[in-house]
C-alpha positions in Angstrom: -4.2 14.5 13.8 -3.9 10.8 14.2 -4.8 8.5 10.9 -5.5 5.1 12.0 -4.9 2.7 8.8 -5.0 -0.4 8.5 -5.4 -3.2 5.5 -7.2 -6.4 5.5 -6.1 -9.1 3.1 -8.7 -11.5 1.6 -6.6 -14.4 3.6 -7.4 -11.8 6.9 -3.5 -10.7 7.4 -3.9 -7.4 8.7 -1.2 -4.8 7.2 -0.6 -1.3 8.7 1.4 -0.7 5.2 0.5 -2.3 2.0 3.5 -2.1 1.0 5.5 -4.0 3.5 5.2 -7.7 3.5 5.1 -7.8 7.4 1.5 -8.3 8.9 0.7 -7.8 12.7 -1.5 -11.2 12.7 -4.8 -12.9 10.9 -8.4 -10.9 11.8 -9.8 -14.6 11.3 -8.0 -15.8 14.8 -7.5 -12.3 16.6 -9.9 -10.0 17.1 -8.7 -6.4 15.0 -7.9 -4.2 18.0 -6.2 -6.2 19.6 -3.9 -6.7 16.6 -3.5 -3.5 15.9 -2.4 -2.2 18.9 -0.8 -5.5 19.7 3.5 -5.7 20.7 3.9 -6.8 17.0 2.0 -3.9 15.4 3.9 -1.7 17.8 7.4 -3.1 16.7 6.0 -2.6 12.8 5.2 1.0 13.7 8.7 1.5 15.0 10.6 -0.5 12.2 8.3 2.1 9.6 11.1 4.7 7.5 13.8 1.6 7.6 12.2 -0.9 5.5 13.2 -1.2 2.1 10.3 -0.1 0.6 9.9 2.6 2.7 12.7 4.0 1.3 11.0 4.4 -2.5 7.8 4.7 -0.6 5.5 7.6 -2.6 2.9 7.3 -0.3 2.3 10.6 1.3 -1.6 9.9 0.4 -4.1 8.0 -0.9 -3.4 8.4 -4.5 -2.0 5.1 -5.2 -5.7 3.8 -4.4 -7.5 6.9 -6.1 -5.6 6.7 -9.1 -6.9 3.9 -11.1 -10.2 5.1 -10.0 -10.0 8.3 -11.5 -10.0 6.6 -14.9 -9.5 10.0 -16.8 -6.8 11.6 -14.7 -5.2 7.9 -14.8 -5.3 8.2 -18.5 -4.0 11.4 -18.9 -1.0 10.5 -16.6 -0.2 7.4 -19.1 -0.4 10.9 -22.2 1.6 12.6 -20.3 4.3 10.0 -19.3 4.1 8.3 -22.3 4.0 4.4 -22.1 7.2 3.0 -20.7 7.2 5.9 -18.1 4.1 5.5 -17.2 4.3 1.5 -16.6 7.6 2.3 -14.3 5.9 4.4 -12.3 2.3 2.3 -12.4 5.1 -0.5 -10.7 6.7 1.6 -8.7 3.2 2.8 -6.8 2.8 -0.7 -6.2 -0.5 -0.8 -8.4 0.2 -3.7 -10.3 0.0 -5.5 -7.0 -4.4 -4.6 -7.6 -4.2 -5.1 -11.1 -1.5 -5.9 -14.1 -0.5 -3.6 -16.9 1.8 -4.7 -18.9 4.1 -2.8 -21.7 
């Protein structure tokens, strides 16, 4: 099975990882598919598993988008954790780059 994922910032960067500040060009001056399948994107693809946040990556799904979502399961994560847990691992995920808890 091949995923094809991609994210678009408001600015138009196109990301192939959230979580790596590297983007394979703007959708606003290059038409998408030809970014993303561009010699950039490509050397992105290839660079994936040795950037630093790959190595803390928790991203084997979606979750770190369906999470705050789910406001219920959400909460019962922070009542299970309890707050200072909760708030390392709400960073960690990268979800305070979508919104900002604080402790």
């Amino acid at each position: 099975m091949v995923l094809i994922t991609f994210f678009v910032r408001s600015n138009g960067d196109l990301l192939l990882c959230p979580l790596i500040d590297n983007f394979a060009g703007n959708i606003k001056e290059t038409p998408v598919e030809e970014l993303f399948y561009s010699k950039k994107a490509a050397a992105i693809r290839r660079h994936i598993g040795r950037y630093a946040e790959c190595r803390q990556c928790t991203e084997p799904g979606l979750e770190r988008y369906s999470l705050p979502y789910e406001g219920w399961a959400y909460l019962a994560l922070l009542l299970k954790m309890g707050k200072k847990a909760f708030f390392e691992h709400h960073h960690h995920m990268g979800l305070d780059k979508y919104f900002n808890a604080t402790m």
